[in-house]
N, C-alpha and C positions, 0 to 999 in steps of 0.2 A: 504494500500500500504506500502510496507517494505522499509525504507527508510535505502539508502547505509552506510556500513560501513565505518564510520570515517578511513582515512588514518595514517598508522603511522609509522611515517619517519624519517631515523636519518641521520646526516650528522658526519661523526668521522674525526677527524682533528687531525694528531698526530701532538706533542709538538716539533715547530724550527727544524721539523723532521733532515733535512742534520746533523747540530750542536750538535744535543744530538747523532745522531750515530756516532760520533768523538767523543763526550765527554761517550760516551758507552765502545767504544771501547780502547781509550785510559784513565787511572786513572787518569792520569796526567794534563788533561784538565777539568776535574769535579771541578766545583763552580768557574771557571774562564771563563772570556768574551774573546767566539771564536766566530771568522766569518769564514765561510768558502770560499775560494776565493781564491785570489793574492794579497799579499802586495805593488807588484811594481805599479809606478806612475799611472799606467794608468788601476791598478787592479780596478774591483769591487766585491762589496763584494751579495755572492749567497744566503747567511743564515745568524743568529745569532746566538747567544745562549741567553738565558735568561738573562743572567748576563752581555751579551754586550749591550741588548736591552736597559738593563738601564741606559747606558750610550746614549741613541739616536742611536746607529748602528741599522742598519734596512738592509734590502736584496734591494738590485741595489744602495744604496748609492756608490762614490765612495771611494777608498780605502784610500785615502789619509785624506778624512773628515775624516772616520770611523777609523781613527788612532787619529785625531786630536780631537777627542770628547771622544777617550775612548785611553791614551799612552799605555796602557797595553795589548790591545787588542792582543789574538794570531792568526792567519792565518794559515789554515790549510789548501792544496788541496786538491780539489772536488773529490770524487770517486764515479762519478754514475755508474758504474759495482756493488757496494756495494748497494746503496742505492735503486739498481734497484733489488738486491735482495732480501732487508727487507721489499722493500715492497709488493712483490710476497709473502713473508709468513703472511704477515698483510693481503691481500688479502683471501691466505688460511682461516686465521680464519673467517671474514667475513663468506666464504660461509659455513660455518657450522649453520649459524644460516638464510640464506637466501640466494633463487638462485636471487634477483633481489636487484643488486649491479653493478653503475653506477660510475665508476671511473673519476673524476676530472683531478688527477697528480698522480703522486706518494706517494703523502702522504693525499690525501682525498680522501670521497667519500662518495657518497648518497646509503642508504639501505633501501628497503622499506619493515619491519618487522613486517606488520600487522598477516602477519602468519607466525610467524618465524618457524625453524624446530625444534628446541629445546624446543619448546611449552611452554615458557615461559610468566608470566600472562599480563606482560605489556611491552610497550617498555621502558620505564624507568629502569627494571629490564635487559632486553635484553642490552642496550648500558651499564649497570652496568658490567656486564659480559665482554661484548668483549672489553670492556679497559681492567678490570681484566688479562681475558686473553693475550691482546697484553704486559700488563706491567712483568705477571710472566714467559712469552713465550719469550720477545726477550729484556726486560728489558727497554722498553722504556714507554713514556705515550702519552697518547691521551686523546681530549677533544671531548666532542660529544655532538650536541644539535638534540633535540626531538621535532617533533612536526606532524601537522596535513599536512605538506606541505612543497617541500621543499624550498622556498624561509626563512621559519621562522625557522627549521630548519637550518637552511647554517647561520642563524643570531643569534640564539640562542650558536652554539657550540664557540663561541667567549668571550659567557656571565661570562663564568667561568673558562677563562684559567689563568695558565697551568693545564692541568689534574682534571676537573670537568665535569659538566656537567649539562646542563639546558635543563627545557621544556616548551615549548610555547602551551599550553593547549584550543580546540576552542574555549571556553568559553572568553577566554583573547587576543587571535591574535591580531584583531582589536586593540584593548587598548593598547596594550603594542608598536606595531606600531608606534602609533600616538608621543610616547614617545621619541622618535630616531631622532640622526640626518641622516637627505637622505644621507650625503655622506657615511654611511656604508652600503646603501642599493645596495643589488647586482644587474649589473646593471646601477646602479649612478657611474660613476669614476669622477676623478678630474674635469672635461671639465663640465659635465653636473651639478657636484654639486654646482659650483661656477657660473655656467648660471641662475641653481635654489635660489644662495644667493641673483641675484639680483633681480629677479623677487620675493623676500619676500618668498620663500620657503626652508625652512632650518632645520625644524624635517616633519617626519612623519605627523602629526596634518595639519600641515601648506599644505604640497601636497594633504592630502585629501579634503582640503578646495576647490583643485581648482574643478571647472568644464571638462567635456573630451572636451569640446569645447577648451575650452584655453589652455589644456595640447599639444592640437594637433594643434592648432594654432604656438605653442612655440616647440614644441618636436615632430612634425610628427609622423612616424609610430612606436615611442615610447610611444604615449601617453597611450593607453589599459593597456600598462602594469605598467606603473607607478599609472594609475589610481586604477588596479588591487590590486597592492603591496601594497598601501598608504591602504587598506580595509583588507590588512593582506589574500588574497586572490590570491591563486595560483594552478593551476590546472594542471602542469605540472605531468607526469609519471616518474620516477621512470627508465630510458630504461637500460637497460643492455647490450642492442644491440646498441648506440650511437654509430654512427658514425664520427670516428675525420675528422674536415672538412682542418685541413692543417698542414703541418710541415714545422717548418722553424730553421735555425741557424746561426748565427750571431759571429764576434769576434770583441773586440776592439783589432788596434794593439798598440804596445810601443810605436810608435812615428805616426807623422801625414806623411799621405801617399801622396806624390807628383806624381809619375813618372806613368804615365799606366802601365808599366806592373806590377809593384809591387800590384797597385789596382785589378790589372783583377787575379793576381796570389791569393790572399786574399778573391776574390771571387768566382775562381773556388773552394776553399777549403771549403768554406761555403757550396757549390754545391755538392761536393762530399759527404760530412758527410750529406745533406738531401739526397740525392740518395740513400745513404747507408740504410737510414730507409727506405724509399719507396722501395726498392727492398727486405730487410729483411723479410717486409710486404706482400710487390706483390700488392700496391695499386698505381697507379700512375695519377698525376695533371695536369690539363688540362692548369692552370693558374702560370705564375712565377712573382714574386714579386723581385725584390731587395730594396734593405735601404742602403740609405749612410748618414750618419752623419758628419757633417765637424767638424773643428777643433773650429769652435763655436759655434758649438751644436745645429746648424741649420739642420734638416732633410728632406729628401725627399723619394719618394718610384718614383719606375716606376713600374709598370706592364704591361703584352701581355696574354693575352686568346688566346687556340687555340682548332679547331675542336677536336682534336684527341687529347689524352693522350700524354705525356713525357714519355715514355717504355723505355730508355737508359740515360744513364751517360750522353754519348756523349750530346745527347739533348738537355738535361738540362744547360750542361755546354754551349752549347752554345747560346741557350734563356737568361741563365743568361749574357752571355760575350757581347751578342747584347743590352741587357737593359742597360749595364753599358755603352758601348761603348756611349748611350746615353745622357750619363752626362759627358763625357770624351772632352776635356784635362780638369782638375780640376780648379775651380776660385781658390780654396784655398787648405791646405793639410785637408785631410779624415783621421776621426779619427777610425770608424768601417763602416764596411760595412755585411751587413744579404742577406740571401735566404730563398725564402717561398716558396715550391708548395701548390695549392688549388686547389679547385670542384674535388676531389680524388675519384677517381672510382677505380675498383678492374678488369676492361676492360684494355685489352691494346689495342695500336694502330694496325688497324692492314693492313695499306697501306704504312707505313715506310717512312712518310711524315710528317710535320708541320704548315699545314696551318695557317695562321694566322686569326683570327675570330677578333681580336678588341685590340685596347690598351688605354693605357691613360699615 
């Protein structure tokens, strides 16, 4: 019996992508710590740069830390009309080497190059290549980790930044697992890695120790996969076809928002820039989500499900203006408030109604 060919998978991760297209573009920003964002009070910061990171700035810190930990930091505004076109040409290179390429964001993504088209021997040599080419193509770098799968993979391309690159080989998955702490396991975010510190789980080693009884005991229908992960075992594919399951956008404003209409007015704007992509698309959500954040950082979400699709502006805005109306008048001022649509179909309504199916 001919047993399957080993998978082989790269995850490429370009380098503080937004920050080095600033420091690309402009000479004047090269070897100096930018963030990309808003300086004012209530800025936060999108990106770093290498050279801001070492001072602690990091992407969502806010602005005012990220001044106070690095005085020299420069602030540059965002240009994702740019950013969303260097990564269209990083993408091009991609598919020169393979049609099955599963984009994350705009600056990563998973390829699965066991047969690339450039017939090259290994994937080691493959991710060699397509950094080559992104770095002599558009001047920037990328880091890319290699492996059998892509959870080790996605963990691997971290191992050698900026501008390396590492492989997690079957022979070693398992092992080199056991080595890690869970909170870099994709997957683990803050909330579960520090549920896992106290339950005595804290590297890789430690999680495979448990039983799936007890991971499922403590972590429900996460347990499989942690179980999976802690064995360096991942069987996902590679989709190309993925489909995004939501779009949302958010702003914090300059000062804290008292008054209804100012709140509903910061939320229909939120509403419109997601409308905008859903209709750009022609995919539209069945489910709307808002977020408000107060003035101490205390948050909440509402959402409403509905039979039929959101097909209009109108809609949306005012799904969204009835969820808000829901938290309205304010205990306190609101600091940002977001919109999400979700369960996105490419169906639209087609009775020009909204029923309501459920909320929370």
């Amino acid at each position: 019996m001919r047993m399957p060919a080993v998978r082989k998978i790269l995850h490429v991760d370009m380098d503080a992508f937004f920050a080095s297209v600033e420091q690309r573009d402009d000479p004047a920003l090269r070897g100096r710590p930018v963030a990309v964002g808003s300086a004012a009070a209530r800025g936060v910061v999108a990106a770093a740069s290498y050279e801001a990171r070492a001072f602690g700035v990091k992407s969502a810190l806010p602005s005012v830390t990220a001044l106070r930990r690095c005085p020299d930091l420069i602030f540059v505004p965002p240009r994702f009309d740019v950013y969303r076109a260097v990564s269209r040409q990083i993408h091009a290179i991609f598919a020169e080497y393979t049609d099955l390429i599963q984009p994350l964001s705009l600056d990563e993504a998973y390829l699965d190059v066991t047969t690339n088209l450039r017939a090259l021997p290994t994937a080691w040599a493959t991710a060699k290549e397509i950094r080559a080419r992104i770095r002599d193509t558009l001047g920037l770098t990328a880091s890319a980790g290699i492996s059998y799968n892509k959870f080790l993979a996605k963990l691997a391309s971290d191992h050698r930044k900026p501008d390396g690159q590492f492989a997690v080989t079957p022979d070693m998955g398992a092992i080199w697992v056991e080595t890690l702490p869970v909170a870099r396991f994709h997957g683990v975010g803050p909330v579960t890695a520090a549920k896992m510190a106290r339950l005595g789980i804290v590297t890789g080693a430690d999680l495979r120790a448990q039983s799936l009884d007890f991971l499922r005991a403590h972590f429900g229908s996460a347990a499989e996969w942690y179980h999976a992960i802690a064995r360096g075992i991942d069987d996902r594919p590679v989709n190309p076809d993925r489909v995004r399951k939501s779009s949302g956008s958010e702003t914090t404003f300059d000062r804290d928002l008292i008054a209804d209409a100012d709140i509903l007015e910061g939320v229909q704007r939120m509403a419109d820039e997601v409308w905008a992509w859903c209709a750009a698309r022609q995919v539209f959500g069945r489910t709307v989500t808002i977020k408000v954040k107060y003035a101490d950082f205390r948050q909440i979400t509402r959402s409403r499900s509905y039979l039929a699709p959101i097909d209009s502006a109108a809609k949306l805005a005012d799904a969204s203006a009835a969820l808000t109306a829901s938290v309205l008048p304010t205990p306190q001022g609101i600091r940002l408030v977001g919109v999400t649509v979700s369960n996105l179909t490419s169906e639209r309504e087609p009775s020009g109604t909204l029923p309501l199916f459920g909320a929370d």
